[in-house]
N, C-alpha and C positions, 0 to 999 in steps of 0.2 A: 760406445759409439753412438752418437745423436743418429736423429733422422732429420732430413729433411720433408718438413709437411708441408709446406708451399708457402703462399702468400696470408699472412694473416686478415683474418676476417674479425672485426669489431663486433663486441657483445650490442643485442638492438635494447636501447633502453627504453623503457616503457612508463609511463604517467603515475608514479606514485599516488596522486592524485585521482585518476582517471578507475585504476585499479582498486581504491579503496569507494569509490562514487561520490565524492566529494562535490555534490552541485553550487555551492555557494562557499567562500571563502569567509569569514570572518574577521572583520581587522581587527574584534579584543581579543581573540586568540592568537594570543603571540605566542605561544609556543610553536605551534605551525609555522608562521610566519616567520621565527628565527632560523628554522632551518634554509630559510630561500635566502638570508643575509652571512655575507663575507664577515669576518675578526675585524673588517673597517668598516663596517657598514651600510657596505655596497649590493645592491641588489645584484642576487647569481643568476645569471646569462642560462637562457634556455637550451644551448648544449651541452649546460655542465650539469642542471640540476635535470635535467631529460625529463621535462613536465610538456606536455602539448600547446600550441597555442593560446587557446582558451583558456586553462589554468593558468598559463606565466602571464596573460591579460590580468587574469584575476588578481595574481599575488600582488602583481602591482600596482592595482587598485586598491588593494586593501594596507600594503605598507604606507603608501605615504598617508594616508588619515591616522594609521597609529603613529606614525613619528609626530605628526603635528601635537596631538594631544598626548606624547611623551612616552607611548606601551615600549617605544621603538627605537634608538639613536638613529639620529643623522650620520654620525661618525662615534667612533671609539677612541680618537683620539683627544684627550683630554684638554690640549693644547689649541684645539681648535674651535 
């Protein structure tokens, strides 16, 4: 027999970022950086990736200087 526990409450996500002290972003470390991009190339939206203001400033500072000089695709799609 379930129970009823009421209304659900969402987990609070917290700055990956923020929590490791990450003061400054690097745009030749793409490894970092690939975790904040989508399989297309799109930068992920800071209620998905739950990084703070400051940080998703950051990230996307520092992606688009690695795409220009290639650490980084534009798009995945080959076609494009």
């Amino acid at each position: 027999m379930a129970r009823f526990r009421g209304p659900r409450v969402p987990k609070r996500k917290f700055c990956k970022l923020c929590l490791e002290k990450v003061r400054y972003i690097d745009y030749k470390d793409e490894r970092k950086l690939q975790r904040f991009l989508t399989d297309h190339g799109k930068i992920v939206p800071r209620r998905v990736s739950g990084c703070c203001t400051r940080h998703q400033a950051q990230i996307t500072q520092a992606l688009k200087p690695a795409r220009v000089i290639a650490l980084l695709p534009y798009t995945n799609d080959p076609l494009r």
